[in-house]
TIRO-2110 file (N, C-alpha, C; in Angstrom, 1 decimal):
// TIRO-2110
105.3, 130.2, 90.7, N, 1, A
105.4, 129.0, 91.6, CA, 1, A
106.6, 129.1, 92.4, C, 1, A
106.4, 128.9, 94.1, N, 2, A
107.4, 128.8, 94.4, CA, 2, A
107.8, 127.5, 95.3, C, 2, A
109.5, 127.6, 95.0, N, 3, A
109.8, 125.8, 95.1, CA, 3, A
110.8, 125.9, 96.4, C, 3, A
110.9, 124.8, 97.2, N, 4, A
112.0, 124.6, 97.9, CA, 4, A
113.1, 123.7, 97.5, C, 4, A
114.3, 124.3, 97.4, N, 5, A
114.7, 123.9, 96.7, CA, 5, A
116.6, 123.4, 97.5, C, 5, A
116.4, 122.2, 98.1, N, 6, A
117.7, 121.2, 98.6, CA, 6, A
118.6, 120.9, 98.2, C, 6, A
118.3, 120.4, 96.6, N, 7, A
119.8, 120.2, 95.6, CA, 7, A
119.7, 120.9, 94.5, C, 7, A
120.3, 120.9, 93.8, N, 8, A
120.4, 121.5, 91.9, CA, 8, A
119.0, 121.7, 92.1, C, 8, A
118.7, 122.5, 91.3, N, 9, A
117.4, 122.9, 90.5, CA, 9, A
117.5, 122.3, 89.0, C, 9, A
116.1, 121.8, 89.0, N, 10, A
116.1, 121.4, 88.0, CA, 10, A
115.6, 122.6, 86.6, C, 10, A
115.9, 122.2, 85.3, N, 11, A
115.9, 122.7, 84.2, CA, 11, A
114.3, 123.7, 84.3, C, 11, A
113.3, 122.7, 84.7, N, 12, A
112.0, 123.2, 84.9, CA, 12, A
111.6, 123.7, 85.9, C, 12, A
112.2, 123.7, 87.4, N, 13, A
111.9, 124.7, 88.7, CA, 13, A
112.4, 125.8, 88.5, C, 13, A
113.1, 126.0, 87.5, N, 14, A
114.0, 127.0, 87.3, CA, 14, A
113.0, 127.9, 86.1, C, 14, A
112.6, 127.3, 85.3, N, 15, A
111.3, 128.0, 84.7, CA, 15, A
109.8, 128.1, 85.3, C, 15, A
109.8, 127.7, 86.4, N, 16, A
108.3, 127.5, 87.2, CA, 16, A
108.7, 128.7, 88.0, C, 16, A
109.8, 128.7, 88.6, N, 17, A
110.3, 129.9, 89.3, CA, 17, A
110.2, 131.1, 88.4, C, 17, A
110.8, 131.3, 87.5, N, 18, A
111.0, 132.6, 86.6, CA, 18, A
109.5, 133.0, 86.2, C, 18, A
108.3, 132.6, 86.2, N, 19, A
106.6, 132.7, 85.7, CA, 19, A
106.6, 133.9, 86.5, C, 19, A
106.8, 133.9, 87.9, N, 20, A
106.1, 135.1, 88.3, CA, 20, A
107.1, 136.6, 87.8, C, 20, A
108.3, 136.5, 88.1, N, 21, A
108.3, 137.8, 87.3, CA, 21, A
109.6, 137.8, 85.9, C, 21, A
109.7, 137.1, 85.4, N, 22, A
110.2, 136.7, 83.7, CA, 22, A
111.7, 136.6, 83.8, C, 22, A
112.6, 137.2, 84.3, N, 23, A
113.9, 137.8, 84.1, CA, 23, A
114.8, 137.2, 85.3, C, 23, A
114.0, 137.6, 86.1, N, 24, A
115.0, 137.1, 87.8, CA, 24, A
114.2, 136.4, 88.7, C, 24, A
114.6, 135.8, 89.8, N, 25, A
113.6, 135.2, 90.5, CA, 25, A
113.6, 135.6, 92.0, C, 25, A
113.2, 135.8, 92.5, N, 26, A
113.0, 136.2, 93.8, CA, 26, A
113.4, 134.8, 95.0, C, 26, A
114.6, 135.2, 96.4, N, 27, A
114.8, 134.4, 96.5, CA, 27, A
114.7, 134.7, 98.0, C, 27, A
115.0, 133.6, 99.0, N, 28, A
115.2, 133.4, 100.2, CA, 28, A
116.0, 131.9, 100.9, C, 28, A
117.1, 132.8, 101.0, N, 29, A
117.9, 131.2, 101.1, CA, 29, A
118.4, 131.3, 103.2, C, 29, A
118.6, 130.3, 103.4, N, 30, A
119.1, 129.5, 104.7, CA, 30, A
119.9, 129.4, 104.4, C, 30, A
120.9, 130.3, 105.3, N, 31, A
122.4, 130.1, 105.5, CA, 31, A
123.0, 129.0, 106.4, C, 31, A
121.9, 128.9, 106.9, N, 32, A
122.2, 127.6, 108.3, CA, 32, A
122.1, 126.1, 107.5, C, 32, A
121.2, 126.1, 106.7, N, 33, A
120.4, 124.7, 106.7, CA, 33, A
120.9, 124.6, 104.8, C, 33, A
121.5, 125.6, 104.3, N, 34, A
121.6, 125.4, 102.7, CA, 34, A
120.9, 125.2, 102.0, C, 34, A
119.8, 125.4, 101.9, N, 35, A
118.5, 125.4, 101.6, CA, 35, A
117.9, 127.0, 100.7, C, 35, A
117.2, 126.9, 100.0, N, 36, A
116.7, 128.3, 99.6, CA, 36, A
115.5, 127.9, 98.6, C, 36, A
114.4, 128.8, 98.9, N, 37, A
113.3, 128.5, 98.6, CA, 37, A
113.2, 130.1, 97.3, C, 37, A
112.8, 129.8, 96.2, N, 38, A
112.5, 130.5, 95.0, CA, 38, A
111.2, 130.8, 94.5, C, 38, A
111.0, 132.2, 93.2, N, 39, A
109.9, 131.9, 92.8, CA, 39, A
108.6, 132.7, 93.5, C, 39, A
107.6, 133.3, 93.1, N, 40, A
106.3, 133.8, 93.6, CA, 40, A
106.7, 135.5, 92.9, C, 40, A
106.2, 136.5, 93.6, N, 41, A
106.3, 137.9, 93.5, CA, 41, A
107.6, 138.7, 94.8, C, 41, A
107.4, 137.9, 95.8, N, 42, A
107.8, 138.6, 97.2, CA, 42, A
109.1, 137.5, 97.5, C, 42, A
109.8, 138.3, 98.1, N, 43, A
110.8, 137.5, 98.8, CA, 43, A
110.1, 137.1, 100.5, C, 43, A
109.2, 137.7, 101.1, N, 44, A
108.2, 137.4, 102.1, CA, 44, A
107.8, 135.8, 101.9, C, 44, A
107.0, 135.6, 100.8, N, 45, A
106.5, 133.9, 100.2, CA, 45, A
107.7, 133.5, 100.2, C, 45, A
108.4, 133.3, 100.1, N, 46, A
110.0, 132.4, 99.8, CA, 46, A
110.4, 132.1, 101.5, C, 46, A
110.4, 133.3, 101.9, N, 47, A
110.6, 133.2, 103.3, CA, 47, A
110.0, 132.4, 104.0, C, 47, A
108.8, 132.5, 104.4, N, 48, A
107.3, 131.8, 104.8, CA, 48, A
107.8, 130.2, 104.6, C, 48, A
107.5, 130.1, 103.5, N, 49, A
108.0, 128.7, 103.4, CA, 49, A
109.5, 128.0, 103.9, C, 49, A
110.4, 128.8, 103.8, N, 50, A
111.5, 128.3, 104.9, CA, 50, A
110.9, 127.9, 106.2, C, 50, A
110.6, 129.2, 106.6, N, 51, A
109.9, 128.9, 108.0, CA, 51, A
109.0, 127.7, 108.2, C, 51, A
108.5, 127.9, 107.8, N, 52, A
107.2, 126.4, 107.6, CA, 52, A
108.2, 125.3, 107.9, C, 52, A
108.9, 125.3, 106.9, N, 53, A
110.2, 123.9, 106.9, CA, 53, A
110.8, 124.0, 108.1, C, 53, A
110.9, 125.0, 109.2, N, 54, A
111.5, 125.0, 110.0, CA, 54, A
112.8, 125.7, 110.4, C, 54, A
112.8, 126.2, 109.4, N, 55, A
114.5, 127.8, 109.8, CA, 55, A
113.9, 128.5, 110.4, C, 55, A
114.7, 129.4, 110.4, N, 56, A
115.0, 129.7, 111.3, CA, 56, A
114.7, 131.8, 111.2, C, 56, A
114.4, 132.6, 112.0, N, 57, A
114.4, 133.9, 110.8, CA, 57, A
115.8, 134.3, 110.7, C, 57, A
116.6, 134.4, 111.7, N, 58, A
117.9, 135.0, 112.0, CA, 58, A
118.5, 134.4, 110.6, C, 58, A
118.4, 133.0, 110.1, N, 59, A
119.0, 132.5, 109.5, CA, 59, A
118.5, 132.7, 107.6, C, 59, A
117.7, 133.1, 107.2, N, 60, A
117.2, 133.2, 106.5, CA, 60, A
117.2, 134.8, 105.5, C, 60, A
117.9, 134.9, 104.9, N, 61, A
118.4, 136.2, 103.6, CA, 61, A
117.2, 136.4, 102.4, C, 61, A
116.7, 137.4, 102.1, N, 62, A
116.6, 137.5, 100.7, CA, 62, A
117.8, 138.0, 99.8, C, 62, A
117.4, 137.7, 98.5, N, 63, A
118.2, 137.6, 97.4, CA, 63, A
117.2, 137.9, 95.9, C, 63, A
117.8, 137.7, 95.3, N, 64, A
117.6, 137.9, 93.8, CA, 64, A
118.4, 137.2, 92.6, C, 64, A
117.8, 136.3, 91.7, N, 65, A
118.7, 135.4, 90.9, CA, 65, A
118.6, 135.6, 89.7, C, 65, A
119.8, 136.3, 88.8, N, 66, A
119.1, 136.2, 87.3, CA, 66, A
119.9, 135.2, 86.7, C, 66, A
119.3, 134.1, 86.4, N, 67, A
119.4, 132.7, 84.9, CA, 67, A
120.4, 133.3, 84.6, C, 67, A
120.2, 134.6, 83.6, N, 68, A
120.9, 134.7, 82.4, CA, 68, A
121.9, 135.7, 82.2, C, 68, A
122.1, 136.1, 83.5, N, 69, A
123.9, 136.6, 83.9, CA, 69, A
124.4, 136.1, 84.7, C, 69, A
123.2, 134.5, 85.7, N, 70, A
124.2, 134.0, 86.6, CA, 70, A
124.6, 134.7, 87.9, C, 70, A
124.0, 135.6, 87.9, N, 71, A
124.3, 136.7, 89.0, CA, 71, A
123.2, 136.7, 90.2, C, 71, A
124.1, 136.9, 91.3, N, 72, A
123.0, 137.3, 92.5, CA, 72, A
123.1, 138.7, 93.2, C, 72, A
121.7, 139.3, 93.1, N, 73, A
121.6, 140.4, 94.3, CA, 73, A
121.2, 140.3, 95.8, C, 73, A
121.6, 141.0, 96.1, N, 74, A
121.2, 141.0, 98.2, CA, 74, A
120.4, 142.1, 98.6, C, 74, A
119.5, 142.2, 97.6, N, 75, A
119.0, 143.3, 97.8, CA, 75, A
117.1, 143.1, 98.6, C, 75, A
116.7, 142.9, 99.7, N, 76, A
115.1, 142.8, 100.0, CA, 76, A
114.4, 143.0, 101.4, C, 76, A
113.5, 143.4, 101.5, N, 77, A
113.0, 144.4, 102.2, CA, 77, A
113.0, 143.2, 103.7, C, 77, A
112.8, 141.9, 103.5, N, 78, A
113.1, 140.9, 104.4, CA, 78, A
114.3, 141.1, 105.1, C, 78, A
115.6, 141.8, 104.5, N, 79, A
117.0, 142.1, 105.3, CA, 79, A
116.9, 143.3, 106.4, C, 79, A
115.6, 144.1, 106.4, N, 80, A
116.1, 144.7, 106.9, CA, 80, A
115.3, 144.3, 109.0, C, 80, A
116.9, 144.3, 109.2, N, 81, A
116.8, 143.3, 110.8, CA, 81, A
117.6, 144.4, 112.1, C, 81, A
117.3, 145.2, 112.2, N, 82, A
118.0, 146.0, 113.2, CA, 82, A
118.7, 145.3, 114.5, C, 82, A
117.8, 144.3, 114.5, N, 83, A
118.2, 143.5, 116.1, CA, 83, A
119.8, 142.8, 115.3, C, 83, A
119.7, 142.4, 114.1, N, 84, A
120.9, 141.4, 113.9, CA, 84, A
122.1, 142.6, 113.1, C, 84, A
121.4, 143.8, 113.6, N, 85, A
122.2, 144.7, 113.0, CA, 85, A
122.5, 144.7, 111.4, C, 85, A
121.6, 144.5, 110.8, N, 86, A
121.4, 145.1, 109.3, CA, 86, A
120.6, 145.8, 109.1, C, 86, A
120.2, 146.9, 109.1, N, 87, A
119.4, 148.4, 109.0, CA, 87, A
119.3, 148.8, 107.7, C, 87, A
119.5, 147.5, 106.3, N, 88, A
118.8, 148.2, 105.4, CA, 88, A
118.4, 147.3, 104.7, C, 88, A
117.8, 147.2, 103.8, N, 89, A
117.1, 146.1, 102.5, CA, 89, A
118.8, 145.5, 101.5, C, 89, A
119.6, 146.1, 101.8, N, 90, A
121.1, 145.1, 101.2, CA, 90, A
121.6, 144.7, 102.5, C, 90, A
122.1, 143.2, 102.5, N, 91, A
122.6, 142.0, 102.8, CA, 91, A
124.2, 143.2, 103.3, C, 91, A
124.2, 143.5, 104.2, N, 92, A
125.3, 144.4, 104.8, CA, 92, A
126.9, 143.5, 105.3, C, 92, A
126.7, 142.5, 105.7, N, 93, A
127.6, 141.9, 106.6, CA, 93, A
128.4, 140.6, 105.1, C, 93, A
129.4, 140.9, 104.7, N, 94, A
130.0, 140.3, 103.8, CA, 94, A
130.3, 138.8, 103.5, C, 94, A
130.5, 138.7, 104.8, N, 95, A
130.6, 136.9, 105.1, CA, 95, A
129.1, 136.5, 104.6, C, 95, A
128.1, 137.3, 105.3, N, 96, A
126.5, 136.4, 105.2, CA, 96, A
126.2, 136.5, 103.7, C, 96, A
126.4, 137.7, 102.6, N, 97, A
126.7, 138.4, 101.2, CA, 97, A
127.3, 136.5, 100.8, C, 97, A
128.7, 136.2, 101.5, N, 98, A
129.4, 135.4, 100.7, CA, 98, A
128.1, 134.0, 100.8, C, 98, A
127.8, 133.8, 101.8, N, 99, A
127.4, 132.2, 102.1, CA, 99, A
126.2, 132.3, 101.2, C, 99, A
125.6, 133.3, 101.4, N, 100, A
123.9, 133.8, 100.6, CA, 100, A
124.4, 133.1, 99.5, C, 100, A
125.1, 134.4, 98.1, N, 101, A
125.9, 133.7, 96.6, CA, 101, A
126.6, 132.0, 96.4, C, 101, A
126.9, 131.8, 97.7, N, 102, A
127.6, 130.4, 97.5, CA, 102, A
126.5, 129.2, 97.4, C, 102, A
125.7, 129.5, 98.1, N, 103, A
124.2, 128.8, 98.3, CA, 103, A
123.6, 128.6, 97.0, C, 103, A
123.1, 130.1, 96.2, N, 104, A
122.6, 130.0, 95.5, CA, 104, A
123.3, 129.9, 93.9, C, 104, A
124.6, 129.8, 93.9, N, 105, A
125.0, 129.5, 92.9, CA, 105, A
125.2, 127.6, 93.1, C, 105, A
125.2, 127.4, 94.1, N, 106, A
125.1, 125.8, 93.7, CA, 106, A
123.6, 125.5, 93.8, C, 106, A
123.1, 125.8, 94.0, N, 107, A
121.3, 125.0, 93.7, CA, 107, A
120.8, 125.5, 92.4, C, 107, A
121.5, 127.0, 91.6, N, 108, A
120.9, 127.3, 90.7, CA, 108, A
121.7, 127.6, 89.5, C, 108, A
123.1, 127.7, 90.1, N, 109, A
123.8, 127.5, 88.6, CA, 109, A
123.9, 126.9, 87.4, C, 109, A
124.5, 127.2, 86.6, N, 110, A
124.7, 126.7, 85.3, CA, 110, A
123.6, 126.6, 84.5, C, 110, A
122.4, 126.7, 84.6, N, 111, A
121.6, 126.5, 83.9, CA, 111, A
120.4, 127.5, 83.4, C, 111, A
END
């Protein structure tokens, strides 16, 4: 299941999220709008539904969240943007790295 997700995540988005693949969750967050949508197989569906909401693409990162180290990767095939000058599937530009993790450690931390 995948969720959009505005404030905290709740106890249970956070398990609706982890169904599709058990361990980490697949992510796509708005750096513009602070926003990040979770959850499904693909960081593509996370994306999609930003869009739908109305972001933006320029503005919009995949990622990767695991629960249970709390950790985020920048790692997805959605990063790779030659026009915004990222040429590979890792989150290249460090500032966007920072805002991506800051994002998603407040909507999905702690829990």
């Amino acid at each position: 299941m995948i969720h959009l997700i505005r404030s905290h995540a709740t106890e249970q988005q956070i398990d609706e999220m982890l169904q599709a693949l058990g361990t980490y969750i697949k992510l796509a967050v708005d750096i513009q709008r602070d926003i990040l949508a979770g959850g499904g197989e693909l960081h593509a569906d996370c994306e999609e539904l930003l869009l739908e909401d109305g972001g933006q693409q320029e503005d919009i990162w995949g990622a990767d969240w695991s629960p249970q180290t709390q950790t985020v990767t920048f790692e997805a095939l959605i990063n790779i943007r030659p026009g915004q000058g990222n040429r590979s599937m890792m989150i290249l530009d460090a500032s966007v790295r920072e805002r991506v993790a800051d994002i998603v450690r407040s909507m999905l931390g702690g829990l």
